[in-house]
C-alpha positions in Angstrom: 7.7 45.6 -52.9 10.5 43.8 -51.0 9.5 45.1 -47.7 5.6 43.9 -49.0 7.4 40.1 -49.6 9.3 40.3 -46.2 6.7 41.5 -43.8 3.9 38.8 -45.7 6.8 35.9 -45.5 6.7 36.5 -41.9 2.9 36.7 -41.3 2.8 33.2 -43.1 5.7 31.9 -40.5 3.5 33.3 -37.5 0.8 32.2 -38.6 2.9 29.1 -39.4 4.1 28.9 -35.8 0.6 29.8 -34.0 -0.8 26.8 -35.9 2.4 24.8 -34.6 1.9 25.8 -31.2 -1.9 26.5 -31.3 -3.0 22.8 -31.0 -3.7 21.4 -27.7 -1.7 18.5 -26.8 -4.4 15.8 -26.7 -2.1 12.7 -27.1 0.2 13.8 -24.4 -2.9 14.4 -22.0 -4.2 10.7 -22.6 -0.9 9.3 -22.0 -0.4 10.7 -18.8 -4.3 9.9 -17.8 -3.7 6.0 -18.7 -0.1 6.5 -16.9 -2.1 7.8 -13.8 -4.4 4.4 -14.6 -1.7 2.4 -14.4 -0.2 3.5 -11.6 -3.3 3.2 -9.9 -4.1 0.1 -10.7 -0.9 -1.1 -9.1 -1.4 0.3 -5.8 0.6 3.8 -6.4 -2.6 5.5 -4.1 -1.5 3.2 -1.3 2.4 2.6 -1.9 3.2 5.7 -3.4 0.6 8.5 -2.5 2.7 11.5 -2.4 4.4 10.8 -6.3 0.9 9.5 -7.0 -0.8 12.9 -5.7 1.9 14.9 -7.8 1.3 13.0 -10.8 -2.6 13.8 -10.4 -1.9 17.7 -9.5 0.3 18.1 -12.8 -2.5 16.2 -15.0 -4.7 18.7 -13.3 -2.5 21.8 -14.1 -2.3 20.6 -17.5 -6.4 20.3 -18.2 -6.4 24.2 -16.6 -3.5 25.3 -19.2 -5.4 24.3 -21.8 -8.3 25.4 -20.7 -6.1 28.7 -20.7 -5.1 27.9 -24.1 -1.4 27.9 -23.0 -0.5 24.5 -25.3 3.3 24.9 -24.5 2.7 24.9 -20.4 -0.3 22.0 -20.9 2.0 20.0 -23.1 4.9 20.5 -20.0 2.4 19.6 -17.3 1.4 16.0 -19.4 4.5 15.3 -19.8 5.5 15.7 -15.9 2.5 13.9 -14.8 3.3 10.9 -17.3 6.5 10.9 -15.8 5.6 11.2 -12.1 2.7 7.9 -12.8 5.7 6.4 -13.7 7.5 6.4 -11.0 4.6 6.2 -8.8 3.8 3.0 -10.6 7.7 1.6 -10.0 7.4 3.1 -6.6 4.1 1.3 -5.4 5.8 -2.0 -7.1 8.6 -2.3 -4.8 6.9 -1.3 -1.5 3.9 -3.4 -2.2 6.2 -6.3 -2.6 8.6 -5.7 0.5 4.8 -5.3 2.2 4.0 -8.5 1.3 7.3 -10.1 2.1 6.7 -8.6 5.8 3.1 -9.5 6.2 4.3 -13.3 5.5 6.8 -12.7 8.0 4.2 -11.4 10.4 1.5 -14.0 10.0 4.2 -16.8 9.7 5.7 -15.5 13.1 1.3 -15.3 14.6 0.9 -19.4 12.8 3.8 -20.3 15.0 2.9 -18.8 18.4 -0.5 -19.8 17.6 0.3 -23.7 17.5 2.6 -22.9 20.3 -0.3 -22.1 22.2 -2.4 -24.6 21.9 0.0 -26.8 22.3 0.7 -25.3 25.7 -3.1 -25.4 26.4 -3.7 -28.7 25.7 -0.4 -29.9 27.9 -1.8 -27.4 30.7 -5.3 -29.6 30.7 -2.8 -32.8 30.9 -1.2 -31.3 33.8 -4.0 -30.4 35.4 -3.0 -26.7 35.7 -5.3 -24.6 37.3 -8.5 -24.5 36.1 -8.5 -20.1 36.3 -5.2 -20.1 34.4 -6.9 -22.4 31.6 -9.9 -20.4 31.5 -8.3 -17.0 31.1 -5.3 -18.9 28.5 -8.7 -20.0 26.5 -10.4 -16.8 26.7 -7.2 -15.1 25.7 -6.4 -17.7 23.1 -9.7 -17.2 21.7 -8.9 -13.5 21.4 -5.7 -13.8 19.4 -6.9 -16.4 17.4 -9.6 -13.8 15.8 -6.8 -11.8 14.9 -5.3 -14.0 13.4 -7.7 -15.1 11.2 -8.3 -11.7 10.3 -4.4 -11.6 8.9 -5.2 -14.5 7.2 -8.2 -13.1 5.4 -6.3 -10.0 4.7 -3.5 -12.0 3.0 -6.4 -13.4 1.0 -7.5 -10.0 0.2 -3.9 -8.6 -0.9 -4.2 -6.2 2.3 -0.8 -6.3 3.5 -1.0 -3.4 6.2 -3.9 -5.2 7.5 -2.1 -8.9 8.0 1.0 -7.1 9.7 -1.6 -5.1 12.2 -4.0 -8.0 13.3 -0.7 -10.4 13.4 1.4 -8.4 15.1 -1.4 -8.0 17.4 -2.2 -11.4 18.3 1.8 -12.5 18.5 2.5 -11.3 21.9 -0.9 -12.3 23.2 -0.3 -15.9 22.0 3.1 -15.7 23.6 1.7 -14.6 26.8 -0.5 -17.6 27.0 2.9 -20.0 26.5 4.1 -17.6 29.2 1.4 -17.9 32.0 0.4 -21.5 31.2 4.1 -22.9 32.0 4.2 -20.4 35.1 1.1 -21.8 36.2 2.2 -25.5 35.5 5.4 -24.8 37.0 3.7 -23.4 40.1 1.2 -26.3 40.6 3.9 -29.0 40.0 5.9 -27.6 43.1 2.2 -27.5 45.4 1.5 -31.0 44.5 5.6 -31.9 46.4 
């Protein structure tokens, strides 16, 4: 009778246990999904791609666990990818930000050789530089100045890596122009003597 009592008492705390443990962890799941959500949202695909990419691949491992019905290993992989959207999320934060600090820098440094530029232009036409060193300073200007109002629409569109490529682009064509419109000034002004 008391080994009837002992082996039922511990059916009921298996069964106890299997019911514990036999329950998929839904919550968990959705917490890491909206984590993965937010992290997305700010940028973590773009700032943060490889924590991003794990956070996805453990979400992922933890739908096939429970499609394996192995609750204890889903419940670990939601709680990982929660974890790594987290980070992903803090991660994409910081970058996106010191990315915006440098495309500012970059187009700020393009504004400045661009008004440089035509500044130079317009005291080349004063001076009468040559008339092939304008033309190729215009057509060049005219170049650079696309570019730069491609960073500028960038910056517009919160696409940092873009403003820091087309500025950085145009910079040392719009120095070049200062460069050959004072050489070609300079040149003229000692002809005329």
């Amino acid at each position: 009778m008391m080994r009837r009592r002992a082996i039922a008492t511990l059916a009921i705390l298996a069964a106890v246990m299997l019911a514990a443990c036999g329950d998929p962890p839904d919550k968990e799941i959705q917490q890491a999904q909206t984590a993965i959500e937010a992290a997305r949202t700010a940028g973590a695909a773009e700032y943060a791609p490889d924590e991003f990419k794990a956070a996805e691949d453990a979400l992922k491992r933890a739908n096939d666990a429970v499609a394996q019905r192995d609750y204890r290993l889903a419940l670990n992989h939601a709680l990982d990818a929660r974890e790594r959207a987290q980070t992903a999320a803090k991660e994409a934060g910081t970058r996106k930000a010191a990315s915006k600090g440098e495309a500012e820098r970059a187009l700020g440094r393009a504004n400045v050789a661009s008004a440089a530029a035509h500044a130079r232009v317009k005291a080349a036409e004063t001076a009468h530089a040559p008339a092939r060193a304008l033309a190729d300073a215009r057509r060049t200007l005219t170049r650079a100045e696309e570019s730069v109002q491609k960073a500028r629409a960038a910056m517009e569109r919160g696409d940092f890596h873009a403003v820091i490529a087309n500025a950085d682009a145009a910079t040392p064509r719009l120095q070049a122009v200062v460069h050959d419109l004072d050489a070609a000034t300079s040149a003229a002004a000692r002809r005329r003597r």
